[in-house]
KEKEMI-586354 format. One line per 5 residues: for each residue y, x, z of N, C-alpha, C. Coordinates in nm, 3 decimals. Each point is the difference from the previous one (the first is absolute). Layout:
BEGIN
Y/X/Z/Y/X/Z/Y/X/Z; ... $
//
This chain:
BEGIN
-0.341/-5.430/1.060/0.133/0.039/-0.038/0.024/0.147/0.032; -0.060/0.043/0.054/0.058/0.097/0.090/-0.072/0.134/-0.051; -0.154/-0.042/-0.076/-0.083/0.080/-0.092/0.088/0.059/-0.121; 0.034/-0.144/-0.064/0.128/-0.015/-0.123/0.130/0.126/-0.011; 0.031/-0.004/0.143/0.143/0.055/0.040/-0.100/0.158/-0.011 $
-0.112/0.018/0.067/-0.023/0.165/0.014/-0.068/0.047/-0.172; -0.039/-0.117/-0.019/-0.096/0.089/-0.176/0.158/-0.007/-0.113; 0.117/-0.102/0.031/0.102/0.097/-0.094/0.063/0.088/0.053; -0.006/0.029/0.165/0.074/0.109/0.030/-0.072/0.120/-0.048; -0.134/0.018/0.002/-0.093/0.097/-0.014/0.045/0.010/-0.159 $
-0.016/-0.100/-0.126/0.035/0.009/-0.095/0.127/0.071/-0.034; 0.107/-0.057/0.076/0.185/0.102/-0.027/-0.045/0.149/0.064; -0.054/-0.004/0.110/-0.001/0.140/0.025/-0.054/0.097/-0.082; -0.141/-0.051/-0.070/-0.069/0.047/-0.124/0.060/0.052/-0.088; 0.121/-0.052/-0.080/0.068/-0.021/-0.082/0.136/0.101/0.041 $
0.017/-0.041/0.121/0.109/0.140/0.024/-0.071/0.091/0.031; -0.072/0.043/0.029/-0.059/0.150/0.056/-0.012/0.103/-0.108; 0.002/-0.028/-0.138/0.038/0.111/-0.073/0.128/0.051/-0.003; 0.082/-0.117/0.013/0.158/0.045/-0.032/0.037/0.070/0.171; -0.092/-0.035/0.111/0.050/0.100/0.105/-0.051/0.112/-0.011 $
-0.153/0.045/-0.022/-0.051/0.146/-0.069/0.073/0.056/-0.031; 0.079/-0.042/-0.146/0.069/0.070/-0.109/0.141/0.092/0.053; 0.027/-0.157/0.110/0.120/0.039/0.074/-0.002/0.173/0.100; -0.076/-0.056/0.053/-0.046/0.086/0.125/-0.040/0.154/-0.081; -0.069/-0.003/-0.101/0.007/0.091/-0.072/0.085/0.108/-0.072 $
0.097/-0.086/-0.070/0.130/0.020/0.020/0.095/0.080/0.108; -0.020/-0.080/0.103/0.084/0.052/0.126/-0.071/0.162/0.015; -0.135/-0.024/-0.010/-0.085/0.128/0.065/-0.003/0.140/-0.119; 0.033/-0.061/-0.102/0.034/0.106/-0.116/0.149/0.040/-0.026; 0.111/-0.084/0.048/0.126/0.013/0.000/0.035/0.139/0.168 $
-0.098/-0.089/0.093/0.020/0.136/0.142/-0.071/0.111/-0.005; -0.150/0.010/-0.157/-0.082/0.113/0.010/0.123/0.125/-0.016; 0.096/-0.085/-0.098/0.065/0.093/-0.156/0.086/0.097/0.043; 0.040/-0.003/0.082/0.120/0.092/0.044/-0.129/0.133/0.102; -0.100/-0.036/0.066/-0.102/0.063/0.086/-0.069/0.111/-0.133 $
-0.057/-0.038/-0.126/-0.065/0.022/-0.091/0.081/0.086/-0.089; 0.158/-0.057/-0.032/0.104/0.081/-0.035/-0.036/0.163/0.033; 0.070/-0.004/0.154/-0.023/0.117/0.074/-0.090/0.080/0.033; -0.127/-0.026/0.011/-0.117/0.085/-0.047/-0.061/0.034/-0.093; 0.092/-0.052/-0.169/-0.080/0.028/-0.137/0.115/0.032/-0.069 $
0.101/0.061/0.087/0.149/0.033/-0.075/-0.049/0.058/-0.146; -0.097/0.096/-0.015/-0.041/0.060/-0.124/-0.124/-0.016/-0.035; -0.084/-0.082/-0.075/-0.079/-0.014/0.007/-0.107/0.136/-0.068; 0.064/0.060/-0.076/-0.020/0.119/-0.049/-0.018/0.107/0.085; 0.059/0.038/0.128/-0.064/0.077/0.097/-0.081/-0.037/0.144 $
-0.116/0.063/0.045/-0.023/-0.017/0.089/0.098/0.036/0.145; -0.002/-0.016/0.131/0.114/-0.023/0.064/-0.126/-0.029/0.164; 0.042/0.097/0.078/-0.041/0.008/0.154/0.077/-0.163/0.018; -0.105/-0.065/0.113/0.036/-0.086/0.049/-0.033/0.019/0.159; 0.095/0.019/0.119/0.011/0.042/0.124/-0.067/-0.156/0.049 $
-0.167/0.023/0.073/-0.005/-0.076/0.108/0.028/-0.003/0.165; 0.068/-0.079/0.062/0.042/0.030/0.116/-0.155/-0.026/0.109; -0.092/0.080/0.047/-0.089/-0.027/0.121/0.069/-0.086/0.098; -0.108/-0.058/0.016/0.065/-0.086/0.156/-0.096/0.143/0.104; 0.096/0.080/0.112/-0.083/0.051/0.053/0.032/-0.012/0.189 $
-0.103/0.032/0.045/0.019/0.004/0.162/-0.111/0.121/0.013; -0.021/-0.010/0.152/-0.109/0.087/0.025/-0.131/0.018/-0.038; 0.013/-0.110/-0.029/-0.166/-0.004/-0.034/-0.070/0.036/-0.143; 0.119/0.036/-0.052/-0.015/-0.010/-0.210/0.115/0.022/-0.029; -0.046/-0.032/-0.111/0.074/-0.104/-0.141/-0.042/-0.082/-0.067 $
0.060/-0.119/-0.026/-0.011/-0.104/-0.098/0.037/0.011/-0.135; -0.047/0.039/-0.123/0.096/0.011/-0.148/-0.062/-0.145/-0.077; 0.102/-0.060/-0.046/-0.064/-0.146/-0.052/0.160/0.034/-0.116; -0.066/-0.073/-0.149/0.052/-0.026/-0.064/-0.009/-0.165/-0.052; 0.100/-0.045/-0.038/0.037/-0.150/-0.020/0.068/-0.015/-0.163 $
-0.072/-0.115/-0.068/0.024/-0.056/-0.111/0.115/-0.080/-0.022; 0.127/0.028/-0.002/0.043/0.021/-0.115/0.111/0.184/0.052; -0.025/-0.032/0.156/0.139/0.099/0.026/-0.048/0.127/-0.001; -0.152/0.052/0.000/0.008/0.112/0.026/-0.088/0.039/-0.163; -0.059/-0.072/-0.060/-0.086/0.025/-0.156/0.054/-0.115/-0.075 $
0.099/0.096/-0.118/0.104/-0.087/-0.080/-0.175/-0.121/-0.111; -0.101/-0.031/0.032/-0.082/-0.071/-0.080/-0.082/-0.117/0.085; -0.034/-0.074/-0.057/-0.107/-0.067/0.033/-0.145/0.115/0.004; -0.096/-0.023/0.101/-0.086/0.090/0.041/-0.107/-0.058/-0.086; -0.102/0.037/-0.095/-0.102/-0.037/0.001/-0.117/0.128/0.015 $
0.008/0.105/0.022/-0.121/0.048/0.058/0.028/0.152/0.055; -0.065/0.003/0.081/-0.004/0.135/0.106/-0.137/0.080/-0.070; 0.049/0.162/0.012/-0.095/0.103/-0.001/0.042/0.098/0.094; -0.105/0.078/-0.007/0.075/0.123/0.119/-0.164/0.125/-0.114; 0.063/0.063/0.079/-0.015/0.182/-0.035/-0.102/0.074/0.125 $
-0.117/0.057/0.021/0.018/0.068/0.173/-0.119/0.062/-0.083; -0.017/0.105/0.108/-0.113/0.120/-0.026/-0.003/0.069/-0.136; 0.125/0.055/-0.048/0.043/0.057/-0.124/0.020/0.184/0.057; -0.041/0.035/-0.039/-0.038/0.173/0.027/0.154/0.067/-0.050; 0.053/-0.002/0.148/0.109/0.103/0.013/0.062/0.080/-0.161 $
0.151/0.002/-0.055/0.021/0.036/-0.083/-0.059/-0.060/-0.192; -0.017/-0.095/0.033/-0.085/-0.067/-0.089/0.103/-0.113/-0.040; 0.047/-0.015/-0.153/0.097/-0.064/-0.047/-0.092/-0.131/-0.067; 0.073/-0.119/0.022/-0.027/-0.177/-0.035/0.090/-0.043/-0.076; -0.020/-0.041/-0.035/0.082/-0.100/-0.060/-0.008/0.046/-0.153 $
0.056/0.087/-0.083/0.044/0.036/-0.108/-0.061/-0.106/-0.106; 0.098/-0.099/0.057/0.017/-0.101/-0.106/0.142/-0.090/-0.003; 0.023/-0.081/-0.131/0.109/-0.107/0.069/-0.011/-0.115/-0.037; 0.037/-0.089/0.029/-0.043/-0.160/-0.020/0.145/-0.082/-0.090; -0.101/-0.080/-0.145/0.106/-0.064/-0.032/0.072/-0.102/0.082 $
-0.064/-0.060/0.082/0.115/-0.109/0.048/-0.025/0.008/0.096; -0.126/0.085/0.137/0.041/-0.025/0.090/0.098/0.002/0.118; -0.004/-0.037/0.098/0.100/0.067/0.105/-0.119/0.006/0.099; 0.059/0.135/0.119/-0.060/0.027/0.074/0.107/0.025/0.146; -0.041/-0.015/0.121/0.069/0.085/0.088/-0.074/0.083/0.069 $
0.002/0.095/0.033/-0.136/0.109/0.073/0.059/0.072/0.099; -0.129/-0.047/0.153/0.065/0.042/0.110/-0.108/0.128/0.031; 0.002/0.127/0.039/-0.071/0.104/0.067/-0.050/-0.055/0.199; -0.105/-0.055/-0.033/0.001/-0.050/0.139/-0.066/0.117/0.118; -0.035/0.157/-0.059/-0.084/0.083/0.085/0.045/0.118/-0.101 $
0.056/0.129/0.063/-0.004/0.108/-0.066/0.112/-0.012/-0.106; -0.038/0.094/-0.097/0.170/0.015/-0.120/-0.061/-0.026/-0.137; 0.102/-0.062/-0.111/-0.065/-0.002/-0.143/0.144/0.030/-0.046; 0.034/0.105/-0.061/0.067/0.022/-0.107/0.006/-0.082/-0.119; 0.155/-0.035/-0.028/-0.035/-0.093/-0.148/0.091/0.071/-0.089 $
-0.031/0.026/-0.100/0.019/0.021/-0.124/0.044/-0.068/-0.059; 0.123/-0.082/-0.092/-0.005/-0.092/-0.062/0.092/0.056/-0.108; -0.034/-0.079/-0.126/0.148/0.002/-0.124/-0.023/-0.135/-0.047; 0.113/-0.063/-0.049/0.060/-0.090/-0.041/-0.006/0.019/-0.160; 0.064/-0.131/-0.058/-0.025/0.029/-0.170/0.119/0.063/-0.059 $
0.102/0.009/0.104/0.105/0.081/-0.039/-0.005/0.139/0.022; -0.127/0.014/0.051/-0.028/0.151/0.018/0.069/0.043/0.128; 0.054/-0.052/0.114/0.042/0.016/0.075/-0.174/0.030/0.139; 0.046/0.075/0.013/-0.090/0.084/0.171/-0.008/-0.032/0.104; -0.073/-0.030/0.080/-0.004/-0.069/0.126/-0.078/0.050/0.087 $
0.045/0.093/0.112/-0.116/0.088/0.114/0.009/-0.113/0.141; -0.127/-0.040/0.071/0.078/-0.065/0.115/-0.147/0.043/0.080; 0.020/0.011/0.129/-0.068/0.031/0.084/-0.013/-0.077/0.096; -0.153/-0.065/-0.030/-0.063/-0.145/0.076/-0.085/0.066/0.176; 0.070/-0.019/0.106/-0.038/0.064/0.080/0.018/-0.080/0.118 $
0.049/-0.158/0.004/0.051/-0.038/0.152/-0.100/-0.170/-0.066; -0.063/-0.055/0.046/-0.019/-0.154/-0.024/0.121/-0.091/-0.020; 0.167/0.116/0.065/0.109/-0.104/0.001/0.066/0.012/-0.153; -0.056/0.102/-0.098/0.029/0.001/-0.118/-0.068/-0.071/-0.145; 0.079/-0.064/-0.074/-0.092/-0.079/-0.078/0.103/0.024/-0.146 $
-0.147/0.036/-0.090/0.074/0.050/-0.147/-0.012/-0.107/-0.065; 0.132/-0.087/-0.090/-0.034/-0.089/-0.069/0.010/0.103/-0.146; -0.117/-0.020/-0.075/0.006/0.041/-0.130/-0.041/-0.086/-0.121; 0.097/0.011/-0.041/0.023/-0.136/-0.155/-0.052/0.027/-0.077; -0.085/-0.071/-0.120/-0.066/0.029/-0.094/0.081/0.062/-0.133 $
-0.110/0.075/-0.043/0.062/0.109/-0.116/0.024/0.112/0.091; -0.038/0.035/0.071/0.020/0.132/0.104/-0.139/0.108/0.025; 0.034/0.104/-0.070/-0.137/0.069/-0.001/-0.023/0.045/0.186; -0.093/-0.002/0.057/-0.082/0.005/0.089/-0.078/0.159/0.043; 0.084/0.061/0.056/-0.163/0.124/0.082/0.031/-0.009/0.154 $
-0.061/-0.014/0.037/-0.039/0.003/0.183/-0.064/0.098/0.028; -0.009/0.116/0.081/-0.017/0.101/0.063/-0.011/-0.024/0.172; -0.160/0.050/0.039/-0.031/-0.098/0.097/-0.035/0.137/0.061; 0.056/-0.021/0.152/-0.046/0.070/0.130/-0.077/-0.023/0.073; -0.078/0.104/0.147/-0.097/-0.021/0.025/0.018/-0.151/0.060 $
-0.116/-0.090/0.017/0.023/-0.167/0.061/0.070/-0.080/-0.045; 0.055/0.029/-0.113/0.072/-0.089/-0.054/-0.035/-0.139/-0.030; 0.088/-0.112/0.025/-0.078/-0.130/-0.017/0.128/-0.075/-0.050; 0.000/-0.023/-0.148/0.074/-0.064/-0.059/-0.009/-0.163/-0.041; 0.070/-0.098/0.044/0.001/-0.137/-0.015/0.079/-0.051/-0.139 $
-0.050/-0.046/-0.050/0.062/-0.067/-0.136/0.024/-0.154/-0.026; 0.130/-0.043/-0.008/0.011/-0.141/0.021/0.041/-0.025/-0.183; -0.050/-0.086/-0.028/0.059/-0.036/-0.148/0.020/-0.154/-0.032; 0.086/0.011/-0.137/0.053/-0.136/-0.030/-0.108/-0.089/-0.063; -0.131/0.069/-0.016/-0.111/-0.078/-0.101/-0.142/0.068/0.009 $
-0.090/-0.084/-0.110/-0.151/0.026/0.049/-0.016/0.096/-0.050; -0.095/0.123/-0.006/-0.038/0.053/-0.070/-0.013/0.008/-0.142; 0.032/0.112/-0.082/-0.037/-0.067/-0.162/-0.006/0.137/-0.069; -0.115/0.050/-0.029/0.018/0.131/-0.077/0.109/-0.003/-0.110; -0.012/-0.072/-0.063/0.101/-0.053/-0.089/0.188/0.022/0.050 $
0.002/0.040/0.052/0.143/0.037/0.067/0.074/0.119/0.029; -0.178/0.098/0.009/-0.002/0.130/0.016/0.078/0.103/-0.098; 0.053/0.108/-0.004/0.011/0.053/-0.060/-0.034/0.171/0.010; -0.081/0.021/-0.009/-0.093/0.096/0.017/-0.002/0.153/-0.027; 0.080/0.006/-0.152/-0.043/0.162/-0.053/0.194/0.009/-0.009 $
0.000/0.129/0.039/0.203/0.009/0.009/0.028/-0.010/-0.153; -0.077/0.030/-0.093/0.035/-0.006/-0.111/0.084/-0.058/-0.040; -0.069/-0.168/0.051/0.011/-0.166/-0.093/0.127/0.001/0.115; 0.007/0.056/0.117/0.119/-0.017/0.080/0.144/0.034/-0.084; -0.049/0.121/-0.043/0.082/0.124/-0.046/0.111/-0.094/-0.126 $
-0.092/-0.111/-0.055/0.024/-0.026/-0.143/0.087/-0.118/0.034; -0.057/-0.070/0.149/0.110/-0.137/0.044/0.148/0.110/0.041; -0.012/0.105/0.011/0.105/0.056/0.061/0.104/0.069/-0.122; -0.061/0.023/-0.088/0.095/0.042/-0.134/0.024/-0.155/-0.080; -0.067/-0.107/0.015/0.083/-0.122/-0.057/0.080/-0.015/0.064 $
0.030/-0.003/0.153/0.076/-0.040/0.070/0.139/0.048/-0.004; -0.048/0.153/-0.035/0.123/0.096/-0.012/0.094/-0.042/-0.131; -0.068/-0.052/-0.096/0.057/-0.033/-0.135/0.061/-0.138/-0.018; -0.083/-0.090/0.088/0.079/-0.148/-0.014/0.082/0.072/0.096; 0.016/0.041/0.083/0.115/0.063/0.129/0.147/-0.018/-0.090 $
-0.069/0.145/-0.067/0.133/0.035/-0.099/0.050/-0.082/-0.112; -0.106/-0.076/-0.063/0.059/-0.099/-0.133/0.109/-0.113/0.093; -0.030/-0.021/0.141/0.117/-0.101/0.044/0.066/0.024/0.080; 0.019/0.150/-0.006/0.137/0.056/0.095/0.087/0.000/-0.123; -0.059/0.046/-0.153/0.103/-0.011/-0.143/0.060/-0.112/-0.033 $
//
């Protein structure tokens, strides 16, 4: 009897455990939204994100956390190091990715424009600073001596994402300007 009583309890629980997932999911996407709000106010510009060190005598601690401190789900880390002083990276921009990029040693200048043609100078110099930059955002990094740049992103690798010559940039940036204007009329 008592087998009976645990293989349909095991059975109802079976049977509810999607509808608590779904739930719980729910809850955890309803408390991301207001967190995610506030760090992707524009998704169109990139935007310093201040990490607080835990520090004492002995250091510092810089730790970043998923969802409050990198508005994405993480799927893969790169980093940057032994790049010869004055030497520019990046000059590219990505169709869909997102990135956040921390300077963990030394300084990297970033360069950025947007498809609105809007400019972006920021100066990566503390581990407590972290650039979130949104896709469709052209890319140059300007790297100092030791510089050691960390790259957190929303996805795998994919040449296919790249966008490479400013040209083809140039050309997402004059459609943009034109649907801009056909629906401000």
């Amino acid at each position: 009897m008592r087998m009976t009583g645990s293989m349909t309890s095991f059975k109802a629980q079976a049977e509810i455990k999607p509808f608590r997932q779904i739930n719980l999911q729910i809850k955890i996407y309803s408390s991301l939204s207001g967190i995610l709000a506030y760090h992707m106010k524009d998704l169109s510009k990139p935007e310093l994100i201040f990490l607080k060190p835990n520090k004492n005598e002995n250091g510092q601690l810089h730790f970043m956390e998923e969802p409050t401190s990198i508005p994405f789900a993480v799927k893969r880390l790169f980093w940057l190091d032994r790049i010869a002083e004055d030497v520019t990276r990046g000059i590219h921009a990505h169709r869909e990715e997102l990135q956040v990029l921390v300077c963990l040693s030394g300084r990297v200048t970033a360069l950025l424009e947007n498809l609105a043609g809007e400019k972006f100078s920021f100066e990566l110099d503390s581990p407590s600073k972290a650039l979130f930059v949104p896709s469709m955002v052209w890319t140059e990094f300007t790297f100092g001596k030791g510089a050691v740049l960390l790259g957190i992103s929303d996805r795998q690798f994919s040449e296919e994402d790249y966008i490479r010559q400013r040209e083809e940039f140039d050309s997402f940036q004059k459609n943009f300007a034109l649907n801009s204007q056909t629906i401000a009329n």
